[in-house]
N, C-alpha and C positions, 0 to 999 in steps of 0.2 A: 376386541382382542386384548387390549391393553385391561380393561376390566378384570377381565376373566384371570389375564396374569394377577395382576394388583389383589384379588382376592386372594388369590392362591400363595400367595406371598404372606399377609395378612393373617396371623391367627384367627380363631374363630370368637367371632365378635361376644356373642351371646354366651361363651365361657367366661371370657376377660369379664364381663358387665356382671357376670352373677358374681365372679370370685373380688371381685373388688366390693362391690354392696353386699357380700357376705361378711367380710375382713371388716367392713362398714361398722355394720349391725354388733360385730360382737364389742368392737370397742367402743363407742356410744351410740346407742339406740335411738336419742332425741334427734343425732346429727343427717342421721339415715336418707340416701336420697335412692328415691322410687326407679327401682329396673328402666320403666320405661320412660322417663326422664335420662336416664344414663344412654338407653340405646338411641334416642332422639339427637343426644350429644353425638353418641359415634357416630351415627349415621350423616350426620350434618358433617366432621369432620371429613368423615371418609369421603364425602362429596366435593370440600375445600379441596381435598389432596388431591382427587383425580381430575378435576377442573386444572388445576394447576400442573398438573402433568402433560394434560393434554395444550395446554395454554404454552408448556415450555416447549415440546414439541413443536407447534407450531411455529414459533420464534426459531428453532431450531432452523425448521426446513426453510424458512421463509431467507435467514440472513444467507444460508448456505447458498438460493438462487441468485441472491444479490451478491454476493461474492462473485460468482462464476458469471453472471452479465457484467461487471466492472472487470473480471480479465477479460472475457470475450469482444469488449468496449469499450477498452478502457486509452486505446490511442485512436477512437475516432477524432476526437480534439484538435488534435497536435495533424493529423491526417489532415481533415477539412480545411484548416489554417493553410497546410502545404499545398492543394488543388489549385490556388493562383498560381505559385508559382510554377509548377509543372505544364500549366496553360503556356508562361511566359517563355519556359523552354523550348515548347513545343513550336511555338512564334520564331521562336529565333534560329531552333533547326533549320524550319521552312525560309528563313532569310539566309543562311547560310548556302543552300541550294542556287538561290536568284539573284544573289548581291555578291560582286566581287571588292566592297569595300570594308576593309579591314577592319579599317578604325572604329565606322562605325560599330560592324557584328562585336567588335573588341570592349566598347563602352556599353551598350546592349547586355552585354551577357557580364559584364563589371556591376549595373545595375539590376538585373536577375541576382547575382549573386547577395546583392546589398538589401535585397528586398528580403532573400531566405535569411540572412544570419536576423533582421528584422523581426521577420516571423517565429525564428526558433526562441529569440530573445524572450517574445509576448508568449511564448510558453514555458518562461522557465528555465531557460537553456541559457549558463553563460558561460566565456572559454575562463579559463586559468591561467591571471599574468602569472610570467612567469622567471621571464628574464630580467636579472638585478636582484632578486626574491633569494634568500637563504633559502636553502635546500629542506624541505620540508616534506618527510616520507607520506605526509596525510593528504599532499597534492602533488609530488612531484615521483616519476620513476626516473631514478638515472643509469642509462646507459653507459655513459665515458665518462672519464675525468680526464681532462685536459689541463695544461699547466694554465697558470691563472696570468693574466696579465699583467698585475701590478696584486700587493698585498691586501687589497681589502677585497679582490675575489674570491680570497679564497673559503671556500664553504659555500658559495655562492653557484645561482644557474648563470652561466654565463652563454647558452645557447638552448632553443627548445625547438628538439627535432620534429615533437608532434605535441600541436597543441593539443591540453586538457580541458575536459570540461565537467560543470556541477550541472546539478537539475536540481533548481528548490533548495541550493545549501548542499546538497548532496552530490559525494564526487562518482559520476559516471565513466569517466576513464582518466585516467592521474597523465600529465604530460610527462611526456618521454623529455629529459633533460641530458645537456654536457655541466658539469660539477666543476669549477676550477678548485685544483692541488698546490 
């Protein structure tokens, strides 16, 4: 199909070839190169081009699948990493059920938790200090400003309602800040 287009697109070869070794001939005849040497040209040509059409093509389709399997799969990673810890939870529910000791389910689920920010860490994931930090709109939102304590708060976070966090240098949600005035 793509052929069939490509020619049809394509003046007709065998006009080009005579009208150019005609335009040839008149202006010097010793230089003159033989029709069928010309059409062996084009024809080799037109062979390169469509070769490479379909070559680009193919690159086409090919990158466009791998695209859509890297979004389709693209948090298997960060997922499998997470399946420990979800096991760990799942432990600790079922202790929560048969154990009436606080402390322990308290430190249990203190170390659950130390294991996930661990795990988010080994993928990339880190929070955004944030408190004492200049107010900086490339990492911080601020919701209040509050009067500042003493004078070198001011412009300053002096409270973080919700921590921020990067992925890779990149900020995934800016922390919620208080501003002192």
């Amino acid at each position: 199909m793509q052929e069939a287009q490509t020619e049809q697109e394509m003046p007709d070869v065998k006009e080009t070839v005579e009208s150019v070794a005609t335009e040839d001939q008149d202006t010097t005849k010793d230089e003159a190169i033989p029709i069928e040497e010309l059409e062996a040209q084009v024809a080799e040509l037109k062979d390169k081009y469509l070769r490479q059409v379909a070559e680009f093509d193919n690159y086409r389709k090919r990158t466009l699948k791998e695209k859509t399997e890297l979004i389709l799969n693209g948090g298997e990673k960060v997922l499998t990493a997470l399946l420990p810890v979800l096991d760990d939870f799942e432990r600790a529910q079922e202790s929560f059920k048969k154990s009436s000791d606080v402390e322990a389910l308290r430190e249990g689920v203190t170390l659950i938790f130390e294991k996930l920010v661990k795990t988010l860490e080994s993928q990339g994931l880190k929070p955004i200090d944030a408190v004492g930090q200049d107010f900086n709109t490339d990492f911080h939102e601020a919701i209040a400003m509050i009067p500042a304590p003493n004078d070198d708060d001011k412009g300053k976070v002096i409270d973080c309602i919700q921590t921020g966090y990067m992925l890779n240098e990149k900020v995934i949600r800016h922390a919620k800040v208080a501003i002192g005035q």
